[in-house]
Every structure is written in structure tokens, then in C-alpha cells.
One Martini backbone bead per residue (centre of mass of N, CA, C, O) as a GRO file, in nm:
protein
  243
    1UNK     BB    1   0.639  -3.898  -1.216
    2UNK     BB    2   0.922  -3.769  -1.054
    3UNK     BB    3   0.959  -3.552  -0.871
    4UNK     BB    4   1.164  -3.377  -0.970
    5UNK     BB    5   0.972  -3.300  -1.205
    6UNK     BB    6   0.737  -3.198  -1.046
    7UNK     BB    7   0.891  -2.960  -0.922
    8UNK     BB    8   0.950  -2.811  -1.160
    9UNK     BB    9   0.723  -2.721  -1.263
   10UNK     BB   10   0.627  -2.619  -1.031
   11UNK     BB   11   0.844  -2.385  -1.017
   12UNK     BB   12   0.761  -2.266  -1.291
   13UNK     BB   13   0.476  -2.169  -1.222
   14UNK     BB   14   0.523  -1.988  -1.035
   15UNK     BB   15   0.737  -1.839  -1.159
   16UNK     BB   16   0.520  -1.736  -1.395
   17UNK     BB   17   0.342  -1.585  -1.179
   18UNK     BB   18   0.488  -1.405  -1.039
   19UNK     BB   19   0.603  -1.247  -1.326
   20UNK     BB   20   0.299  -1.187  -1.436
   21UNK     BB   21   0.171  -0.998  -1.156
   22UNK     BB   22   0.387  -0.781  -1.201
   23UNK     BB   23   0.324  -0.685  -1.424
   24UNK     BB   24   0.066  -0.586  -1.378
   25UNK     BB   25   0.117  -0.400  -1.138
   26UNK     BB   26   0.320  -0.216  -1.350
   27UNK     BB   27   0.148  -0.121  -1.556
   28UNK     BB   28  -0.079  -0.015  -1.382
   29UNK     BB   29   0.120   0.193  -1.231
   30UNK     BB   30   0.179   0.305  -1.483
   31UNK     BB   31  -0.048   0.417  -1.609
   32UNK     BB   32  -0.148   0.604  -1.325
   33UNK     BB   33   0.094   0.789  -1.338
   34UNK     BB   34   0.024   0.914  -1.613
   35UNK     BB   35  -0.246   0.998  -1.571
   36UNK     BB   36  -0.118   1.208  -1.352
   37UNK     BB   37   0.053   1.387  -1.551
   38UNK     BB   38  -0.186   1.430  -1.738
   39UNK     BB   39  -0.419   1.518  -1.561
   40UNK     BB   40  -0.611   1.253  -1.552
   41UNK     BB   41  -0.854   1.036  -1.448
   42UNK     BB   42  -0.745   0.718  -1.370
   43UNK     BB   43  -0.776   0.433  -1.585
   44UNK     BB   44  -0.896   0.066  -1.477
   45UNK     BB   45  -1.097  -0.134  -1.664
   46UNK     BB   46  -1.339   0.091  -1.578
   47UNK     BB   47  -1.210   0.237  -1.394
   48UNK     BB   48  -1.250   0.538  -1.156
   49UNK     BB   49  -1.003   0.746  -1.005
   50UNK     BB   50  -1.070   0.949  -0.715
   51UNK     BB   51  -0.959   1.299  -0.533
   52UNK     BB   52  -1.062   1.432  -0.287
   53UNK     BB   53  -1.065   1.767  -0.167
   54UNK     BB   54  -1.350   1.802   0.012
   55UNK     BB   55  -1.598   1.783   0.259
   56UNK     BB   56  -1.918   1.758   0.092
   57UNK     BB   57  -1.937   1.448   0.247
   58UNK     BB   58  -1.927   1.431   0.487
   59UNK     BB   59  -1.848   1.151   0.659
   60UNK     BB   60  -1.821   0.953   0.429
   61UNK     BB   61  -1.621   1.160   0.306
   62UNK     BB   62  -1.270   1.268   0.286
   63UNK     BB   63  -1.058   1.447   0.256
   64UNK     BB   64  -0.809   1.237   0.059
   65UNK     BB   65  -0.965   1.039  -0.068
   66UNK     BB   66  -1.050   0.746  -0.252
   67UNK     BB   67  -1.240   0.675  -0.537
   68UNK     BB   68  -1.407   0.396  -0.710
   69UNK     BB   69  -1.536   0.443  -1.045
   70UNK     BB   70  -1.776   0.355  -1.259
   71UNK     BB   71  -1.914   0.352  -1.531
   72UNK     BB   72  -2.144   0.469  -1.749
   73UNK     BB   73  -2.385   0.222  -1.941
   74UNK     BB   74  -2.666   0.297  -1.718
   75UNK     BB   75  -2.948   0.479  -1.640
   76UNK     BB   76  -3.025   0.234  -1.384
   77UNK     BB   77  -2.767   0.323  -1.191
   78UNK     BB   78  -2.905   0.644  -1.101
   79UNK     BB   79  -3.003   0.590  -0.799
   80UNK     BB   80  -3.111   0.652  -0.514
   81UNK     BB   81  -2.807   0.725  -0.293
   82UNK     BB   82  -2.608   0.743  -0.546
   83UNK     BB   83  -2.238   0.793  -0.583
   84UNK     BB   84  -2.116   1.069  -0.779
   85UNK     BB   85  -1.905   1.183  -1.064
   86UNK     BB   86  -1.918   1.488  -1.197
   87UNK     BB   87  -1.928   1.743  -1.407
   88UNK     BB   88  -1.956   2.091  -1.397
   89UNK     BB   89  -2.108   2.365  -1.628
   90UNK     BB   90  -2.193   2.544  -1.352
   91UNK     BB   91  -2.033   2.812  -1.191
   92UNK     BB   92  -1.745   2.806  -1.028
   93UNK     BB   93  -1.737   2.469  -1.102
   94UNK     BB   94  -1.655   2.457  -1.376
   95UNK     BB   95  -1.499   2.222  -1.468
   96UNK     BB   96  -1.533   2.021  -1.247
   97UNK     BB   97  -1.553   1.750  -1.014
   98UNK     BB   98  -1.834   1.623  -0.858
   99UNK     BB   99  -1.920   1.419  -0.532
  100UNK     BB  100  -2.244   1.315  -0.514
  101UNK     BB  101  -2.570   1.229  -0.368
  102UNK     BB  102  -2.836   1.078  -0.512
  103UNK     BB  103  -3.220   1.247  -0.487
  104UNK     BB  104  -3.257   1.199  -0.777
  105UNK     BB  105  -3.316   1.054  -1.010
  106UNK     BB  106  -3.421   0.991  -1.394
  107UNK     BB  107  -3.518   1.275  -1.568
  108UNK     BB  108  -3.694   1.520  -1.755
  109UNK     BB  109  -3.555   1.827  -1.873
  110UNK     BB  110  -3.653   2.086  -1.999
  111UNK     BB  111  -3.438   2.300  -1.960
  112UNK     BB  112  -3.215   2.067  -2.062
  113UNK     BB  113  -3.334   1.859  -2.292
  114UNK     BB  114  -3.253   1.646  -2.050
  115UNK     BB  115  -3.159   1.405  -1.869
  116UNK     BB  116  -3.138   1.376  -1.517
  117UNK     BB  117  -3.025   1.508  -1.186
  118UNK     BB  118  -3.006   1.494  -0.838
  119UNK     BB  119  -2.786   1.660  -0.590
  120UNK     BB  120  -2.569   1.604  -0.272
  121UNK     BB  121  -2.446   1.673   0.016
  122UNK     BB  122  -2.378   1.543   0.323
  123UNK     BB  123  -2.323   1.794   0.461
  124UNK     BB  124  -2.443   1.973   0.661
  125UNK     BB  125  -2.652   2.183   0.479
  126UNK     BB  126  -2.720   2.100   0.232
  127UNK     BB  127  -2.784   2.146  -0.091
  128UNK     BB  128  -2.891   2.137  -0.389
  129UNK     BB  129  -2.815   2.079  -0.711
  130UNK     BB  130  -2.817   2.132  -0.991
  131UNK     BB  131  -2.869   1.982  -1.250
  132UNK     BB  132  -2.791   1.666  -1.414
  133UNK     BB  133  -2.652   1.551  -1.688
  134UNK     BB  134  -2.580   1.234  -1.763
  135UNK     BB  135  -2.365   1.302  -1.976
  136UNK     BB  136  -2.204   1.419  -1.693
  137UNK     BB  137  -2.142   1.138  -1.577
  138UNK     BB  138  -1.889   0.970  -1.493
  139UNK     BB  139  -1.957   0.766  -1.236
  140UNK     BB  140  -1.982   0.562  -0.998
  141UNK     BB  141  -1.979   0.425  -0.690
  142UNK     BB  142  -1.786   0.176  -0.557
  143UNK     BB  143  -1.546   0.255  -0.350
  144UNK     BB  144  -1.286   0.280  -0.102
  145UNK     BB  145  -0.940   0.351  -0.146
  146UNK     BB  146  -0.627   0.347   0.067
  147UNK     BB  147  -0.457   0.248  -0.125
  148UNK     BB  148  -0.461   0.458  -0.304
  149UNK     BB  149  -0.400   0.664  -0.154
  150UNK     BB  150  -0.142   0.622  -0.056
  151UNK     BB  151  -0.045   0.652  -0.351
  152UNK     BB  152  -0.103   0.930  -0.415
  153UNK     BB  153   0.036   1.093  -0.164
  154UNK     BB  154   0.325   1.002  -0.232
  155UNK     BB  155   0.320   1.107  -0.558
  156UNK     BB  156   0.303   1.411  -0.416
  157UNK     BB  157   0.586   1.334  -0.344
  158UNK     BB  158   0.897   1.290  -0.459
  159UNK     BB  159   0.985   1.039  -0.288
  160UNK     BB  160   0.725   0.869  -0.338
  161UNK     BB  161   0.807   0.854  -0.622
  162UNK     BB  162   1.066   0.727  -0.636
  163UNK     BB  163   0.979   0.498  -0.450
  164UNK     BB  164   0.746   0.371  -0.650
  165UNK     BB  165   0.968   0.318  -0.856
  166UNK     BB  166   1.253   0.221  -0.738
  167UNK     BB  167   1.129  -0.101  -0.624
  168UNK     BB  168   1.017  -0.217  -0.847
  169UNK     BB  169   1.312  -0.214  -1.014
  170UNK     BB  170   1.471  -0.354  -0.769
  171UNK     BB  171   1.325  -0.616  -0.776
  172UNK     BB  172   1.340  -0.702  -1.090
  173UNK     BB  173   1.678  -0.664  -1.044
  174UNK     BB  174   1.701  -0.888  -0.854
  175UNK     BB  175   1.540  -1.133  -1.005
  176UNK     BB  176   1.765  -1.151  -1.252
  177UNK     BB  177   2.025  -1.206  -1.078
  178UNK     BB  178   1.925  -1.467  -0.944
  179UNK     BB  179   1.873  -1.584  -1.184
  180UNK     BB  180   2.176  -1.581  -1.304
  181UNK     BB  181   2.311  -1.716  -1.054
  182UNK     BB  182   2.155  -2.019  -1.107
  183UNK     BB  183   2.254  -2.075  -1.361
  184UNK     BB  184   2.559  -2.105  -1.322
  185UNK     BB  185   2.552  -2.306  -1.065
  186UNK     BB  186   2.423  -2.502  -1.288
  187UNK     BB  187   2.536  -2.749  -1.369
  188UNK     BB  188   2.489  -3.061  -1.530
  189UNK     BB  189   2.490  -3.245  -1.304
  190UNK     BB  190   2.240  -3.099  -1.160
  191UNK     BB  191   2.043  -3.196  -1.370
  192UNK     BB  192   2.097  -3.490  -1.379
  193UNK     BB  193   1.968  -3.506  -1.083
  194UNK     BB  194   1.690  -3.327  -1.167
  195UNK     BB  195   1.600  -3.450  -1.419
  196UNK     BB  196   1.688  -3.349  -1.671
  197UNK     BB  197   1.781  -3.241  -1.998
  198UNK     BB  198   2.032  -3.332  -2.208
  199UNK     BB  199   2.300  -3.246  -2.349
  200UNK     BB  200   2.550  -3.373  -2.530
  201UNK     BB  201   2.734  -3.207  -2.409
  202UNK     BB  202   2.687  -3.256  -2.151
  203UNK     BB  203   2.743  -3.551  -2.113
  204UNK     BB  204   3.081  -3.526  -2.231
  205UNK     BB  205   3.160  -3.385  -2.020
  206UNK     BB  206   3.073  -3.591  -1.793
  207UNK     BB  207   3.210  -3.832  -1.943
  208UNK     BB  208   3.485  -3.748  -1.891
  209UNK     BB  209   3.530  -3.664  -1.598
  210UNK     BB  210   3.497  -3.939  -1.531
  211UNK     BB  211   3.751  -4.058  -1.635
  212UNK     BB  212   3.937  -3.904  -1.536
  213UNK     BB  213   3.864  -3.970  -1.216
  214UNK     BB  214   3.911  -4.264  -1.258
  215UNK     BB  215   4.193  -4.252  -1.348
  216UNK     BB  216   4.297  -4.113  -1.063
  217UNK     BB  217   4.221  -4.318  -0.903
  218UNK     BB  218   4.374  -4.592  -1.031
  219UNK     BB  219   4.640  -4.447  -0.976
  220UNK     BB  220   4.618  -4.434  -0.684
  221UNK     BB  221   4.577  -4.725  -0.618
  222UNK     BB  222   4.848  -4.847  -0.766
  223UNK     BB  223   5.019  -4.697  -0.605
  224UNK     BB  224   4.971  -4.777  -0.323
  225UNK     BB  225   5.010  -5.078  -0.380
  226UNK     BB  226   5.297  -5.113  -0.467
  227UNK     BB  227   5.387  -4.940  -0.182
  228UNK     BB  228   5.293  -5.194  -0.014
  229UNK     BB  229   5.480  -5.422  -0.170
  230UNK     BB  230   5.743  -5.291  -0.112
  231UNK     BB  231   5.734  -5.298   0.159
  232UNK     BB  232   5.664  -5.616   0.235
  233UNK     BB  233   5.907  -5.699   0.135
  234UNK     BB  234   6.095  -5.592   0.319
  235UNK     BB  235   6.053  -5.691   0.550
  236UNK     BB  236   6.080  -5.989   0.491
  237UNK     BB  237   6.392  -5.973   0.446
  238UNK     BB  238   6.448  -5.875   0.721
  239UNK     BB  239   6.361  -6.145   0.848
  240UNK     BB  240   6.510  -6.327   0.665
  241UNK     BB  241   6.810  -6.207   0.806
  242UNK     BB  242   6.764  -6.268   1.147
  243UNK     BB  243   6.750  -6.594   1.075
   0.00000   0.00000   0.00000
């Protein structure tokens, strides 16, 4: 395989792997706005993104901060020490999400007829919690992600939702021109050049080119040639006049 081959793969390579991930990023994020839109949860493979309202976590999570975490599909994962985010049934808070970590593992509570858990906030001076039934926690905590907050932060701004809506669409639409021009510029003679496979008609193209090429080239020599011998001619007889 000669360079030029090898090259050419190499970029279409490089090419459609960078076309496949910005795709899935503009999905990823087209999904978690519509996600947001709808008052949703966000999630995105399996994990689900919360946006911390309250101090009840300090220090370790802070209002405005963003926790990404796992479904749970397993109660063998609901073990102390470990920060969940349930639905809460009882209180002020019914119908909200709170995050707190886990004080009791996973046991079975008579007054709830359901397995259960105990939580609490992190914050000095914080009680237990209400028993929380199992099937009422939304996911484990799996780390706080920075650039999701930072994109949550913006989407809740206009401009910020703008911008991040409008940045996307005009880098692909960079890339459709920048494309559309490199096609544009890209003569037959180019393809041969750097050994791709031409079409009939471009070979005859290209063949034609050359021979018009060609006849001017060898019009404009033979002109020159004719115009050069009868210079030397007229010379010649001036000289042979003044002998």
C-alpha cells in the first residue's frame, strides 16, 4: 500500500471516529436537556444526574453541586457509609428527592411491612432520617461531576442555554462547509495525484486536458521555431549582401 493509500484510510479513519463522538455528545446532551425540559430526572446509560439544592450534605456535597449516580438493581449495594438519593414519602419533604448517606444497611421493618434503610445528613448536628423503603431509592451515589454542574448552572441561564444549543450546531455546521469546500477544490487531477480511483469520465477529462495541453504547447514551439529560422535566415542574406 503506498503512502498516499494509507494516508487517505488514515483520514477517513480519524474522520468518521470524530464525526461518531460528537454525535453521541450532541445526543447525550440533546437528551439530558429535553430530560430537563420535562422536569425529569436526567439519565443517561444508566446513571442518573441530581442537582443538590440544600446544605444537609456539607461538607462533602455542597448546594449547586451535581452527583451522578448508578440505579440500584441490587439491595447488597445499599450498605453503610454509602450516599443514596430516595424519593421521600413522609413530612415536608414528601414527593422530593433527598440525598443523605447511608447510617443502617438493609433490614426489614415491621411498621413499613418492607425492607428498609436509615440515612442522614452529613451536616453537623444532622438526625436520622425516617426509615426509607428500598424500592423508594432512586440510585447510589457513584461520584459529583463538575462539568455537569457547570452545565446545569448555564442551562439555567438563557444565554447559557443558548450557548450551549448554538455552539454545537455551528461547529457541525463548520464542518459541513469546511467539507463541502475541500470537495469543491478537489479536481480529478487531485484524486490522481494522491492515487484514488478515478471515474471514466474523469480519466477522459483529464485526457482531453492534456492533449489540448499538449497541441498549445507544441503550436506555441513550433511557432517559435519557424520565427526563429526565419530570423536566422534574413540575417544570413544581410550578411552575404554586405560581402
Amino acid at each position: 500500500m503506498d503512502k498516499n493509500k494509507a494516508k487517505k484510510i488514515i483520514n477517513r479513519v480519524v474522520t468518521a471516529t470524530l464525526a461518531v463522538i460528537f454525535v453521541i455528545v450532541l445526543v447525550c446532551l440533546t437528551s439530558v436537556f429535553v430530560q430537563l425540559g420535562q422536569r425529569k430526572t436526567p439519565t443517561l446509560f444508566g446513571y442518573r444526574f441530581f442537582y443538590v439544592v440544600t446544605d444537609s450534605m456539607t461538607p462533602y456535597i455542597s448546594p449547586g453541586d451535581v452527583i451522578v449516580g448508578k440505579k440500584v438493581t441490587d439491595v447488597a449495594a445499599l450498605t453503610e457509609g454509602k450516599v443514596v438519593t430516595y424519593t421521600a414519602t413522609s413530612g415536608v419533604l414528601a414527593g422530593n428527592l433527598i440525598t443523605h448517606r447511608i447510617v443502617k444497611g438493609v433490614y426489614y421493618d415491621e411498621n413499613l411491612s418492607s425492607y428498609a434503610i436509615v440515612t442522614r445528613g452529613d451536616k453537623a448536628g444532622a438526625t436520622d432520617d425516617a426509615p426509607v423503603k428500598v424500592s423508594d431509592v432512586n440510585a447510589v451515589m457513584v461520584k459529583k461531576s463538575a462539568v455537569i454542574s457547570w452545565i446545569l448552572k448555564a442551562f439555567k441561564s438563557g444565554a447559557g442555554f443558548a450557548l450551549l444549543l448554538v455552539l454545537p450546531l455551528l461547529f457541525l455546521l463548520v464542518c459541513l462547509i469546511i467539507r463541502l469546500v475541500t470537495v469543491i477544490k478537489s479536481p480529478a487531477e487531485k484524486n490522481e495525484a494522491e492515487g484514488k480511483e478515478l471515474t471514466a469520465e474523469e480519466k477522459i477529462a483529464i485526457i482531453k486536458k492534456r492533449a489540448v495541453e499538449e497541441y498549445i504547447k507544441n503550436e506555441a514551439l513550433a511557432e517559435y521555431e519557424k520565427n526563429h529560422s526565419d530570423e536566422a535566415a534574413r540575417d544570413k542574406e544581410k550578411s552575404s549582401g554586405k560581402e
